[in-house]
NUVEX-966887 format. One record per atom (N, C-alpha, C): x, y, z; residue in one letter; atom name. Coordinates in steps of 0.2 Angstrom, whole numbers, plus 2048, in hexadecimal, padded with zeros to 3 digits. Example, Ala and Ser with C-alpha at 12.3 -4.5 7.8 and 13.67 -1.06 7.14 Angstrom:
R  px  py  pz residuo atomo
R 842 7E4 827       A     N
R 83E 7EA 827       A    CA
R 842 7F0 827       A     C
R 840 7F5 823       S     N
R 844 7FB 824       S    CA
R 840 800 827       S     C
***
This chain:
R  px  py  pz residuo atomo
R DB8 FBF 709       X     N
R DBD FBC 704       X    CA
R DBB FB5 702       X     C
R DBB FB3 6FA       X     N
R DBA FAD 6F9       X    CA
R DC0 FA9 6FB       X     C
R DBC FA2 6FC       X     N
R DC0 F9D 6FD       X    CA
R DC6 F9A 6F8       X     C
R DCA F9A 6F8       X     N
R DCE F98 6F1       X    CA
R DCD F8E 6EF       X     C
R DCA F8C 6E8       X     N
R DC9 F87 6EA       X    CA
R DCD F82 6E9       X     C
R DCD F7C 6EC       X     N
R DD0 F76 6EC       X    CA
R DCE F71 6E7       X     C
R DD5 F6F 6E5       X     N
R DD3 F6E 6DF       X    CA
R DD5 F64 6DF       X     C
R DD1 F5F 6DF       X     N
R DD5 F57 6DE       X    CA
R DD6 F56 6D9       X     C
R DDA F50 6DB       X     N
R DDE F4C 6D7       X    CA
R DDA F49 6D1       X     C
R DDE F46 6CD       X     N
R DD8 F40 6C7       X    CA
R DDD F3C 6C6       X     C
R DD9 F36 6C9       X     N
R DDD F31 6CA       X    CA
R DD9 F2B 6C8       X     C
R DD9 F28 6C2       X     N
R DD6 F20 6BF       X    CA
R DCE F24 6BE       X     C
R DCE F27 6BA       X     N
R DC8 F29 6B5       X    CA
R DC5 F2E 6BA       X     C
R DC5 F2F 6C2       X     N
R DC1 F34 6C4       X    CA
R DC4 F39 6C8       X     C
R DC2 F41 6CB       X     N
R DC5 F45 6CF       X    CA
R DC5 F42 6D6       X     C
R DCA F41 6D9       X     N
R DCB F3E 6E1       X    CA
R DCC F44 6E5       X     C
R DC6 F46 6E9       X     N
R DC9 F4D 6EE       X    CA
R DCD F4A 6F3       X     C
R DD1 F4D 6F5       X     N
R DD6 F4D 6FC       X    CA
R DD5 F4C 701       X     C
R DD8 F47 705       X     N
R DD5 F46 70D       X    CA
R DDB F46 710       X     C
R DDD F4B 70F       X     N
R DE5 F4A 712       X    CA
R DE3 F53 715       X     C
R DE6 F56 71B       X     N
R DE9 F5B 71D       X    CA
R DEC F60 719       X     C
R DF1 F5F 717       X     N
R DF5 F64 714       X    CA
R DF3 F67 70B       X     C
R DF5 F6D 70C       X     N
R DF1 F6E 706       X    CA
R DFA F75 704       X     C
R DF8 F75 6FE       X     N
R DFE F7A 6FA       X    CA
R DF8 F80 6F7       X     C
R DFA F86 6F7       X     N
R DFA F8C 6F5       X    CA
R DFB F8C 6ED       X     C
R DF7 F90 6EA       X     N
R DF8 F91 6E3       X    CA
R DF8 F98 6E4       X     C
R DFE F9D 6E1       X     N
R DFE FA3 6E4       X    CA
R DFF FA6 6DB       X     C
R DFB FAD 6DB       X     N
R DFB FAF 6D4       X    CA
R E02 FB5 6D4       X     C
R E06 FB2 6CF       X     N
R E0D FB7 6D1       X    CA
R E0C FBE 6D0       X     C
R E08 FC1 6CE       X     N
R E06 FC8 6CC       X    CA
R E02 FCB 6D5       X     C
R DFE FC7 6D8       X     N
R DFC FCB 6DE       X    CA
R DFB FC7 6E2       X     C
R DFF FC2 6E3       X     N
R E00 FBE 6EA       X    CA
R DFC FBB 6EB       X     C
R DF4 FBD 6EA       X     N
R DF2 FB7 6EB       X    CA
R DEF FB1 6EA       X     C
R DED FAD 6F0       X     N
R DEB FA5 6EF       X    CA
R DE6 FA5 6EB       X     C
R DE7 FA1 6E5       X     N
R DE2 FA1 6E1       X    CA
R DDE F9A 6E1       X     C
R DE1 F95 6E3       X     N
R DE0 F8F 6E6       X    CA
R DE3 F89 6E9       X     C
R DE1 F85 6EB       X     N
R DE5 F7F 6EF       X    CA
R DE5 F7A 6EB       X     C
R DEB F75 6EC       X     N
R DEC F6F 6EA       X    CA
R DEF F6B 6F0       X     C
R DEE F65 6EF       X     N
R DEE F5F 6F4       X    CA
R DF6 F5E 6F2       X     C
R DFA F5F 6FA       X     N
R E01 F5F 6FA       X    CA
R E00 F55 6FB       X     C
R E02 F52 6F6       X     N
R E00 F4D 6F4       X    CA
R E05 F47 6F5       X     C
R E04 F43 6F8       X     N
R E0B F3D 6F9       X    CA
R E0B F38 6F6       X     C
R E0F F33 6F7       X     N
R E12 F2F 6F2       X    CA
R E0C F2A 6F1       X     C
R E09 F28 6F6       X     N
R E00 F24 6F7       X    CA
R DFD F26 6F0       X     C
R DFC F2E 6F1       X     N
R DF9 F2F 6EA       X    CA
R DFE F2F 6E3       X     C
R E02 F2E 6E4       X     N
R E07 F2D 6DD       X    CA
R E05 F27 6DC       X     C
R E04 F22 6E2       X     N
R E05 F18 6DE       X    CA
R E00 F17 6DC       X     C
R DFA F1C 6E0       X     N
R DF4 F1A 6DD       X    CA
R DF2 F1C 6D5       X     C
R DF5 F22 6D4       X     N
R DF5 F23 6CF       X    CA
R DFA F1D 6C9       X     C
R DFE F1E 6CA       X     N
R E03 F17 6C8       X    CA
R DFD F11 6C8       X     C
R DFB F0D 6CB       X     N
R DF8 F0A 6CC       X    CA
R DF1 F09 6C8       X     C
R DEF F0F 6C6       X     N
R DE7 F0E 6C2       X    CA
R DEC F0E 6BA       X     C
R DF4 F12 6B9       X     N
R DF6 F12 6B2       X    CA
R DF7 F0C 6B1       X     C
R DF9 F08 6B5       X     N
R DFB F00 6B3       X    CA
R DF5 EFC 6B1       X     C
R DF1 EFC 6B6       X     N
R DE8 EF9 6B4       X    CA
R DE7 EFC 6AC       X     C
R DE8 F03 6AB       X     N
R DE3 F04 6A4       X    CA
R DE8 F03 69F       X     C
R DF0 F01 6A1       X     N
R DF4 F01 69A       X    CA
R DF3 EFC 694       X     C
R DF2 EF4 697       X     N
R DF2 EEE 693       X    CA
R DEE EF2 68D       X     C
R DE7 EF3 68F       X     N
R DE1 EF5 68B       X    CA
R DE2 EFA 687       X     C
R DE4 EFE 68A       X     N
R DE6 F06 685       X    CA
R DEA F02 681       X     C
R DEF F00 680       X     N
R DF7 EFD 67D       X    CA
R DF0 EF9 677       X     C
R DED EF5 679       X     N
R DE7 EF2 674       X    CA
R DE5 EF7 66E       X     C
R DE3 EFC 66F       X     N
R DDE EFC 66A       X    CA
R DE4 F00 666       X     C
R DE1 F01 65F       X     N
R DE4 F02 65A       X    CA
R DE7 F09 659       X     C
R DED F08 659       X     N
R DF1 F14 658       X    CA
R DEC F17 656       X     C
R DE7 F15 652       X     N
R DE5 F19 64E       X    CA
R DDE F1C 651       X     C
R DDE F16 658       X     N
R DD5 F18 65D       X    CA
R DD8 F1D 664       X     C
R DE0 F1A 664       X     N
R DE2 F20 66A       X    CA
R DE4 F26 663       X     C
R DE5 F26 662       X     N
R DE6 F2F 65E       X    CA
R DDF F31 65E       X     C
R DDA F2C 65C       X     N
R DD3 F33 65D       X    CA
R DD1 F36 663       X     C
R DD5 F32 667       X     N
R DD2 F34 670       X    CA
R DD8 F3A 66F       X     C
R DDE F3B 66D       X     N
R DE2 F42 66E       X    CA
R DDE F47 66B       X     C
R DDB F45 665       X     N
R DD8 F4A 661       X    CA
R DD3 F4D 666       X     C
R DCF F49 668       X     N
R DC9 F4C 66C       X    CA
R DCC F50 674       X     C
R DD0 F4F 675       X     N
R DD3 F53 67B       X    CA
R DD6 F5A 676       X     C
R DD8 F5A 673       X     N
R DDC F61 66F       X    CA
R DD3 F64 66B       X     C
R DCD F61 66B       X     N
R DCB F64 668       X    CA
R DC8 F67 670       X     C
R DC7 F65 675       X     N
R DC4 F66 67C       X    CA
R DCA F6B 67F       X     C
R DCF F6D 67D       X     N
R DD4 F73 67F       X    CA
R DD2 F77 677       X     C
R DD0 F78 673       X     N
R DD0 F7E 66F       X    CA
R DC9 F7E 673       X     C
R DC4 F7D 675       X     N
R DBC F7F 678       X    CA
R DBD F84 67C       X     C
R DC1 F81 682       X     N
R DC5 F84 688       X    CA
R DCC F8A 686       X     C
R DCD F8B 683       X     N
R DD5 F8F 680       X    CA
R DD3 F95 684       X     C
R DCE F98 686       X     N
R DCD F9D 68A       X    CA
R DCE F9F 691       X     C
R DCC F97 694       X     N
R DCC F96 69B       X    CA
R DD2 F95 69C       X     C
R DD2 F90 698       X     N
R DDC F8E 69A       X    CA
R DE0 F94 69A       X     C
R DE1 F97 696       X     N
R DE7 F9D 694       X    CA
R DE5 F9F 69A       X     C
R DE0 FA2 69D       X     N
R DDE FA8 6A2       X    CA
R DE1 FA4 6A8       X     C
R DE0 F9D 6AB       X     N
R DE4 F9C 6AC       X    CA
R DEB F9A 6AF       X     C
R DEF F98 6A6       X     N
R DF6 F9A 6A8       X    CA
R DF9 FA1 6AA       X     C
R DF5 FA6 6A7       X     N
R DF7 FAC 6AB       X    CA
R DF5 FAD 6B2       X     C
R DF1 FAA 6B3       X     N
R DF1 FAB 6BD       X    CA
R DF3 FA9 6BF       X     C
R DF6 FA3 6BC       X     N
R DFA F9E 6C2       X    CA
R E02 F9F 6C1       X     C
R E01 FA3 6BC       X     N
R E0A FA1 6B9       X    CA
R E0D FA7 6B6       X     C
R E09 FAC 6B7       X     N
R E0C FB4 6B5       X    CA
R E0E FB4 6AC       X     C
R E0C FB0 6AB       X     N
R E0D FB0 6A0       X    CA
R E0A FB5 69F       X     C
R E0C FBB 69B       X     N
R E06 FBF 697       X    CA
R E01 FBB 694       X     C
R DFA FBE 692       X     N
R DF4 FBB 68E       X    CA
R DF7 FB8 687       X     C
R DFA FBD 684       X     N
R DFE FBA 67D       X    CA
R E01 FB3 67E       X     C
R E04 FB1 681       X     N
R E08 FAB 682       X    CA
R E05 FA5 684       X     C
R E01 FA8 689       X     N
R DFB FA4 68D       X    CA
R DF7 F9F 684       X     C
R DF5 FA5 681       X     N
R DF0 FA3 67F       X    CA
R DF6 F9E 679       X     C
R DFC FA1 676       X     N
R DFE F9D 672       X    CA
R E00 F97 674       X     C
R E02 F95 679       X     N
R E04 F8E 67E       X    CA
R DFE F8A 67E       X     C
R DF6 F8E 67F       X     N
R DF1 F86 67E       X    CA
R DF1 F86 676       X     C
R DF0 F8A 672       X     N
R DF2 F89 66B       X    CA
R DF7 F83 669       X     C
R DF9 F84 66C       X     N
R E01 F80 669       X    CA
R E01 F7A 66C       X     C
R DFD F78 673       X     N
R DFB F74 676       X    CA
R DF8 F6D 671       X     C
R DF0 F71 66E       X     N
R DED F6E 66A       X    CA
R DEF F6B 664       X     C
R DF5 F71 660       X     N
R DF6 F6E 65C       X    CA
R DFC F6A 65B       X     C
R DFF F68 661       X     N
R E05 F63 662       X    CA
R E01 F5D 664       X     C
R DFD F5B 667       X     N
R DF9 F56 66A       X    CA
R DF6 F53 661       X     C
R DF3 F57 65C       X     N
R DF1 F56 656       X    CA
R DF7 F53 652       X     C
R DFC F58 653       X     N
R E01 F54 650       X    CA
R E05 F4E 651       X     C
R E05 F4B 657       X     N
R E06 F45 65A       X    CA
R E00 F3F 657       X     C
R DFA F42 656       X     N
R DF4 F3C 656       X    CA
R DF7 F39 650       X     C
R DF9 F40 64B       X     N
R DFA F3F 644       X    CA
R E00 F37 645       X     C
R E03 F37 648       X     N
R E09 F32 64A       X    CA
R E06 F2C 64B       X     C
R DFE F29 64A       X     N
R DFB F24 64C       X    CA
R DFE F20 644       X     C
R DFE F24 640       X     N
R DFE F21 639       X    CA
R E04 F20 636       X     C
R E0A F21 63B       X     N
R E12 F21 63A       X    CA
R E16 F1E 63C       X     C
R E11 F18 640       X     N
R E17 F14 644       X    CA
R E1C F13 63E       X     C
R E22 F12 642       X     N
R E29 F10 63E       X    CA
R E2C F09 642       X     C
R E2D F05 63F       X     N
R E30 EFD 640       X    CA
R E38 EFE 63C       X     C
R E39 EF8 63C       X     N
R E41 EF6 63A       X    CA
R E41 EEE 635       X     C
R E43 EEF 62F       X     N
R E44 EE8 62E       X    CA
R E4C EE8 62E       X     C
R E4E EE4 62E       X     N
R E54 EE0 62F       X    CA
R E55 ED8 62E       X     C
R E59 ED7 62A       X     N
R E5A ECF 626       X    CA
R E5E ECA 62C       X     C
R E59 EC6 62C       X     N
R E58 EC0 630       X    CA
R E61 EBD 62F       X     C
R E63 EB6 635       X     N
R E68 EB6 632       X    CA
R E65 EAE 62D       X     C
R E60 EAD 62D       X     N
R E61 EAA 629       X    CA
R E5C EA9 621       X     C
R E5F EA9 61E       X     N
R E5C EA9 615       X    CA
R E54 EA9 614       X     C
R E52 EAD 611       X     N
R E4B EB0 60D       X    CA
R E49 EB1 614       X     C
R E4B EB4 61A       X     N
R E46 EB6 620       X    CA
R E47 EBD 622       X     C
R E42 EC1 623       X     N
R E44 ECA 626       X    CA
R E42 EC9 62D       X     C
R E45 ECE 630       X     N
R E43 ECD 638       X    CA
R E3F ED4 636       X     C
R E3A ED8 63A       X     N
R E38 EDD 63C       X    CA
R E37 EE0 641       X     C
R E3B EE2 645       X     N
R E39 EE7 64B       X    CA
R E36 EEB 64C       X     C
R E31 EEB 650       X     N
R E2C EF3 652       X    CA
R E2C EF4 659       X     C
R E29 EFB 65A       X     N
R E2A EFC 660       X    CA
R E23 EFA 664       X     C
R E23 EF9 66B       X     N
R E1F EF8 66F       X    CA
R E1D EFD 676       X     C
R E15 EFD 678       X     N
R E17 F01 67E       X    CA
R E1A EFF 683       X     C
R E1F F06 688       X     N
R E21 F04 68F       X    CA
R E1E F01 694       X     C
R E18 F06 694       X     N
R E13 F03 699       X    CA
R E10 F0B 69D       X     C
R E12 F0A 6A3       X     N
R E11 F10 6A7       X    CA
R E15 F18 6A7       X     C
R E15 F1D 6A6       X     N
R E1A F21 6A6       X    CA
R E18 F25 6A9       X     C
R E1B F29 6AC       X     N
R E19 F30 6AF       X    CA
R E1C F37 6AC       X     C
R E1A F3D 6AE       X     N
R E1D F44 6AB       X    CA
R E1B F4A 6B1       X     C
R E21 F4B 6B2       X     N
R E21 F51 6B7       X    CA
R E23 F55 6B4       X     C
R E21 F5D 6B6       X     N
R E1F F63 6B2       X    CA
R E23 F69 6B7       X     C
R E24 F6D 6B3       X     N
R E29 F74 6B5       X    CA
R E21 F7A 6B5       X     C
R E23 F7F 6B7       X     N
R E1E F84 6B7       X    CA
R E1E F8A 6B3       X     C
R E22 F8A 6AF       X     N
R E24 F8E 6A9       X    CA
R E20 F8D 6A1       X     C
R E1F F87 6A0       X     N
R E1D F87 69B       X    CA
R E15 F7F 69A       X     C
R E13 F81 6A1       X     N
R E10 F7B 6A4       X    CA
R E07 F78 6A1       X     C
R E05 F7A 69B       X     N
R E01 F77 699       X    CA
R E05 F74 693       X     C
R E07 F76 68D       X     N
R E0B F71 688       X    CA
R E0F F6A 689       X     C
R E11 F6F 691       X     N
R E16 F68 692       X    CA
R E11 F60 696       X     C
R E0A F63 697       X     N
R E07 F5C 699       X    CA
R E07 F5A 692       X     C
R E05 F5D 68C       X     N
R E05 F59 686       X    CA
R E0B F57 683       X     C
R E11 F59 684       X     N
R E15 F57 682       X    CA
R E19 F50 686       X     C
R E15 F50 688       X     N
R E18 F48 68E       X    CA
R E11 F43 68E       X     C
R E0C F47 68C       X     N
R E06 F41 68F       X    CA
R E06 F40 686       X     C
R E04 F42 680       X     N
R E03 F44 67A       X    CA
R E05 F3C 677       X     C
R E09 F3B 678       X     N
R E12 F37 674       X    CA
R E10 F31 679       X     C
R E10 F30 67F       X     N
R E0F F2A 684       X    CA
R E0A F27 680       X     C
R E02 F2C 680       X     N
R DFD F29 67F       X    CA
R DFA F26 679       X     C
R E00 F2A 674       X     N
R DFE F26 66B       X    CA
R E01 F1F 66B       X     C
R E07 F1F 66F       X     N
R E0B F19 66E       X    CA
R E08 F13 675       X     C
R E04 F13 678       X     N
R E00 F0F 67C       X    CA
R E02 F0E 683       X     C
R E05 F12 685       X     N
R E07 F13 68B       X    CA
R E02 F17 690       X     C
R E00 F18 694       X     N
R DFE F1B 69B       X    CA
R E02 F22 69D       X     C
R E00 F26 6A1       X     N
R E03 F2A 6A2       X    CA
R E01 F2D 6AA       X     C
R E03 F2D 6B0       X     N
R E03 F33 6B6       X    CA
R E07 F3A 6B6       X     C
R E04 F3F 6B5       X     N
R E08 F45 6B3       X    CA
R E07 F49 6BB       X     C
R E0A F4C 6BA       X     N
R E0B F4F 6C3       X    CA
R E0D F57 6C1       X     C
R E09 F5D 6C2       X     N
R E0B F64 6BF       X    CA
R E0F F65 6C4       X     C
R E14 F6D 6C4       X     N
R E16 F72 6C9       X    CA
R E13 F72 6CC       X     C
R E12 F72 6D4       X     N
R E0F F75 6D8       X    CA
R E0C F7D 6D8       X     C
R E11 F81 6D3       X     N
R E0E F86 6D2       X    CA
R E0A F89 6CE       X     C
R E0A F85 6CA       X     N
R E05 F85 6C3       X    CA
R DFD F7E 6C2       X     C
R DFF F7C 6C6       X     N
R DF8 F75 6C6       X    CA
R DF2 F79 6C4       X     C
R DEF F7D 6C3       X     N
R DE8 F7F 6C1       X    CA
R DE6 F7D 6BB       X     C
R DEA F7E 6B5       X     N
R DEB F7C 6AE       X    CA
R DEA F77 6AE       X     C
R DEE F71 6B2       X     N
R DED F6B 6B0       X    CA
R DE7 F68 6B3       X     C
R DE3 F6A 6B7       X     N
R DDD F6A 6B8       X    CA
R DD8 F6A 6B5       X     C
R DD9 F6E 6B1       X     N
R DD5 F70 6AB       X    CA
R DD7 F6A 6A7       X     C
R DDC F68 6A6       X     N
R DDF F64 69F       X    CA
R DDB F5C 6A2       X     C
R DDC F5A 6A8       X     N
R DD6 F57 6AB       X    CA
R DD1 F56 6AA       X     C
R DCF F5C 6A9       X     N
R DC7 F59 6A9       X    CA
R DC6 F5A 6A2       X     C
R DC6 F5B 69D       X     N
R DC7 F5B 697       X    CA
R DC8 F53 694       X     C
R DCB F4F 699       X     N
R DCF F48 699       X    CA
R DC9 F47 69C       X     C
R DC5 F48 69F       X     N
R DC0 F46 6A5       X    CA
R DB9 F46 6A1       X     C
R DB8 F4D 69B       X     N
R DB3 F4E 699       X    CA
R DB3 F49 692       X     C
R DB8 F49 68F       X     N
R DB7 F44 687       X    CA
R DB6 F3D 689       X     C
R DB7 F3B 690       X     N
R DB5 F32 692       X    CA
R DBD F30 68F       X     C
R DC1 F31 692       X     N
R DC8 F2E 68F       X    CA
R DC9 F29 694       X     C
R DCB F23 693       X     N
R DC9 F1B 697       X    CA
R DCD F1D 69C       X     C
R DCB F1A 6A2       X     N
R DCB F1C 6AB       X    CA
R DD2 F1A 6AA       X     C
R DD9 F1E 6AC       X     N
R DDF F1A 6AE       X    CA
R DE2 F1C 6AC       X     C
R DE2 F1F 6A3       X     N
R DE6 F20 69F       X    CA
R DEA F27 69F       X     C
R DE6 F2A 6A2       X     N
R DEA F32 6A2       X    CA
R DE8 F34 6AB       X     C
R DEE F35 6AE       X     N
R DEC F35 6B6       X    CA
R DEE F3C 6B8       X     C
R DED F3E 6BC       X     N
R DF1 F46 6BE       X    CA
R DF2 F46 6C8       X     C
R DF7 F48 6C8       X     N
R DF8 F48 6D1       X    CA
R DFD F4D 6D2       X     C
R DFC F4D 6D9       X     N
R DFB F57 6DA       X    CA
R E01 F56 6E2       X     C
R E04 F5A 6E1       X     N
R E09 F5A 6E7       X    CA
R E11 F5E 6E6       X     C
R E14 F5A 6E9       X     N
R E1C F5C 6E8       X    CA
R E22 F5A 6E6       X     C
R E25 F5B 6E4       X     N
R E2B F55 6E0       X    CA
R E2E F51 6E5       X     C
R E30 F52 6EC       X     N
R E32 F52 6EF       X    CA
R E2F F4A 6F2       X     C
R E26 F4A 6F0       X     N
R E24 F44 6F4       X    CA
R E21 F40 6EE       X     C
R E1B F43 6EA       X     N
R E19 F42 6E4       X    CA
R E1D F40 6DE       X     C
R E21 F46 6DD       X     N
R E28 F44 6D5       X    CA
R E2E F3F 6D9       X     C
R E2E F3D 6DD       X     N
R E34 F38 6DF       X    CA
R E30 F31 6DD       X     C
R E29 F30 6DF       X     N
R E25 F2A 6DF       X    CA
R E25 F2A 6D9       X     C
R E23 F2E 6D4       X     N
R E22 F2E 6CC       X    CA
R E28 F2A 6C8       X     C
R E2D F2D 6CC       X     N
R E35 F2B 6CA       X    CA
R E38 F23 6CB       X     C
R E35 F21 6D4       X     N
R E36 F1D 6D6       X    CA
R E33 F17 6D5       X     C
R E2C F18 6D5       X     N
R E28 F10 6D5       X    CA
R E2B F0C 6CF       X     C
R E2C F06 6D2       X     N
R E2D F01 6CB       X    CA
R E28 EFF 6C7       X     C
R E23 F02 6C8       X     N
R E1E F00 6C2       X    CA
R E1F F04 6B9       X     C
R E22 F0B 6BB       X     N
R E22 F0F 6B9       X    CA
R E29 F0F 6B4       X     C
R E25 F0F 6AD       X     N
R E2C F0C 6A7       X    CA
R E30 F12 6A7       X     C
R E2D F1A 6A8       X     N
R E30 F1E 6A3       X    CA
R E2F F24 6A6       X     C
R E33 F26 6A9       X     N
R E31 F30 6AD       X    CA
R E33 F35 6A8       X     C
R E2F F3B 6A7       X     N
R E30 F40 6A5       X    CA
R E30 F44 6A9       X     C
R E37 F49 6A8       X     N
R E36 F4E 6AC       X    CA
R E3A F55 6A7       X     C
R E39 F5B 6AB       X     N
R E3C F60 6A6       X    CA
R E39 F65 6AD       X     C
R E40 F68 6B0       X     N
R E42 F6B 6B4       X    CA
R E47 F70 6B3       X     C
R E4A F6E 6BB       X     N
R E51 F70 6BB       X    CA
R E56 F6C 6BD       X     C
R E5E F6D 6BC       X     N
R E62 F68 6BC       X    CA
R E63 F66 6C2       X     C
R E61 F67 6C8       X     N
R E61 F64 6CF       X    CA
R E5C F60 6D1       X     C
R E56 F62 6CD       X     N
R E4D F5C 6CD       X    CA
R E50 F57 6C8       X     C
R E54 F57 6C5       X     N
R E56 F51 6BE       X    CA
R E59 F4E 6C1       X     C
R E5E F4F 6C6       X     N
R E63 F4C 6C8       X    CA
R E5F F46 6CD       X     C
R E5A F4B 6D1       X     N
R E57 F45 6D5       X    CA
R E55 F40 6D3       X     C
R E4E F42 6CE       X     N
R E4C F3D 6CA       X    CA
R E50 F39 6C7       X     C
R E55 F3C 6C5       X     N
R E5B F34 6C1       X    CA
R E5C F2F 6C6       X     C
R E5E F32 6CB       X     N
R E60 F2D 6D2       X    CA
R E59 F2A 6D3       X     C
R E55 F2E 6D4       X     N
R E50 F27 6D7       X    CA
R E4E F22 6D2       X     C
R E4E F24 6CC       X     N
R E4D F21 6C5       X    CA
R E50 F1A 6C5       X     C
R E57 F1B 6C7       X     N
R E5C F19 6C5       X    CA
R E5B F10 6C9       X     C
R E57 F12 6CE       X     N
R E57 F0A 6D3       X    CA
R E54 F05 6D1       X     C
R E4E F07 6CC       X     N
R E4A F05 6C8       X    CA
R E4D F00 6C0       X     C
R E53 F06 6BD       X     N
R E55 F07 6B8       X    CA
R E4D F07 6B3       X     C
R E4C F0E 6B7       X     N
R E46 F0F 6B3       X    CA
R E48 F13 6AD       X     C
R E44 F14 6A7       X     N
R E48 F19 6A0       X    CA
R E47 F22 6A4       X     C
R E4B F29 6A3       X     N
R E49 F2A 6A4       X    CA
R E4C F33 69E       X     C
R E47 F35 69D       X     N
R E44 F3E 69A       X    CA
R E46 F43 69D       X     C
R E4C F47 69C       X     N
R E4A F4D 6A0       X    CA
R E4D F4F 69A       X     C
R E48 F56 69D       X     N
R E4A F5D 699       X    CA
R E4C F62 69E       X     C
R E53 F66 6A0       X     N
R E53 F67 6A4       X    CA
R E56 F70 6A2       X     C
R E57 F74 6A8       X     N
R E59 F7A 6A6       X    CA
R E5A F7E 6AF       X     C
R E5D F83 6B0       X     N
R E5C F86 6B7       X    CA
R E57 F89 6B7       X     C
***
């Protein structure tokens, strides 16, 4: 019987293997079995993660929308290379038919494309000064650090749909998948890993909501959580958010 394999974290530009004990099961819902392990992950590996996002933000936030959009480009072009692998699998880890599999990295790509397009759209605000021949101009700025935790239903899009939007507007991003689905975003790792996208900016960490998504929630480094679950994971994250008055995203459902 082969070994099922262990998969590390990628944390501040490189893969970190696990020195910890405990490990979680990846179980294929069609035939039970363990298709591979991931590092049941603590809150140490959330800061550190947190930690490399803060370092590489200033600089990322620096360069021009139009130099971070070409880095989304090259990721959506490194997931159409892969569109085989990947689909194959969200359906082993996640029970999807092949059809849907394969339309969710489709759709992946071409939302991530869609976003870069948004390098060229910033929107500002004028409004008249209160005093005579002057306008004021509002724009917006990056948060800084955010994070995005992810459901296991629809778990490769939705790393795009939370990392995509952070990254054109200059922000950083730690995303944390499903326990039950982390294979895909592994994939989506190394694809981050293989284009050279600057160490820090896009981080991934592997564990439980319970120890890892509360740290994501909790740390005060962290401007802005994403999450999209269910009404009872929202509810936590609001509260631990909330001591912070960090900003907080859900999308939520039972």
């Amino acid at each position: 019987m082969s070994v099922p394999v262990q998969h590390p974290m990628y944390i501040d530009g490189q893969f970190v293997t696990w020195r910890g004990d405990a490990w979680i099961d990846v179980v294929n819902p069609a035939t039970e079995a363990v298709i591979s392990r991931i590092p049941d992950g603590q809150a140490e590996d959330a800061r550190k993660a947190i930690d490399a996002a803060e370092r590489a933000q200033p600089e990322w936030e620096a360069l021009p929308a139009i130099e971070r959009a070409s880095w989304l480009r090259k990721i959506s072009a490194g997931i159409r290379e892969r569109a085989s692998e990947i689909s194959a699998l969200i359906v082993e880890e996640g029970g999807k038919i092949q059809q849907l599999a394969e339309v969710e990295v489709a759709f992946t790509a071409d939302y991530i494309d869609y976003m870069a397009e948004w390098a060229r759209r910033y929107e500002g605000e004028i409004i008249q000064s209160d005093r005579p021949g002057e306008n004021i101009l509002l724009f917006k700025r990056a948060l800084g650090v955010t994070t995005g935790i992810l459901p296991w239903n629809f778990p490769f899009f939705l790393i795009a749909r939370k990392m995509a939007p952070a990254l054109l507007t200059g922000n950083t991003i730690v995303i944390k998948p499903s326990e039950f689905t982390p294979n895909n975003a592994i994939a989506f790792a190394k694809i981050v890993d293989e284009i050279g996208l600057p160490r820090g900016v896009f981080n991934l960490v592997l564990g439980r909501g319970e120890t890892v998504g509360q740290e994501l929630a909790g740390n005060p480094k962290v401007a802005m959580v994403s999450m999209t679950g269910s009404v009872s994971a929202g509810e936590k994250i609001m509260a631990t958010a909330a001591k912070n008055i960090t900003k907080v995203c859900l999308e939520l459902g039972w």
